[in-house]
C-alpha positions in Angstrom: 19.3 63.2 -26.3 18.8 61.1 -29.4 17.2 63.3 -32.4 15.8 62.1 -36.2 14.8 63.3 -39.1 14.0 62.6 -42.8 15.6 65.5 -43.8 16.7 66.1 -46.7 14.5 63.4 -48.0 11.0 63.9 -47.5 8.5 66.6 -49.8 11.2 67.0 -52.2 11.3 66.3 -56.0 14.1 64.0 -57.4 16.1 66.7 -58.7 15.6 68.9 -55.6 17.2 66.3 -53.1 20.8 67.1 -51.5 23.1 65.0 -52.8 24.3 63.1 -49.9 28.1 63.3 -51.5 27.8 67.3 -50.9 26.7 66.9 -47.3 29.1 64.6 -46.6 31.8 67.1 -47.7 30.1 69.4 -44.9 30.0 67.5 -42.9 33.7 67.5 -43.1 34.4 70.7 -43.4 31.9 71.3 -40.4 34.0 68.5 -38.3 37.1 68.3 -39.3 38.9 66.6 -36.8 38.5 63.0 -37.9 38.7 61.6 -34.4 35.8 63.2 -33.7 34.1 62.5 -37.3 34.4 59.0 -35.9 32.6 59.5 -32.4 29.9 60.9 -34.1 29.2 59.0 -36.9 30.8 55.7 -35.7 31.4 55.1 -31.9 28.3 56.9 -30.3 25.4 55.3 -32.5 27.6 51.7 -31.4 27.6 52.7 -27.2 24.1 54.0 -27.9 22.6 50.9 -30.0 25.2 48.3 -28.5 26.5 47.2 -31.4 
């Protein structure tokens, strides 16, 4: 399944868009085992794009 969105940056003003520094972090604390951080963020999008 491949999903997409412009969230959290579409309909918002300036000051009301996440910064993405505070959604890395949890994203981190949401995944913290870094081997699986990199499947996720890193090695699927390459298998998937073939890059």
């Amino acid at each position: 399944m491949v999903w997409g969105s412009d969230w959290p940056h579409v309909g918002h003003a300036d000051d009301a868009v996440p910064k993405e520094s505070v959604l890395m972090d949890l994203f981190g604390r949401c995944v913290p085992d870094e081997a699986v951080r990199r499947k996720i963020l890193i090695d699927n999008p390459a298998r998937l794009y073939g890059f």
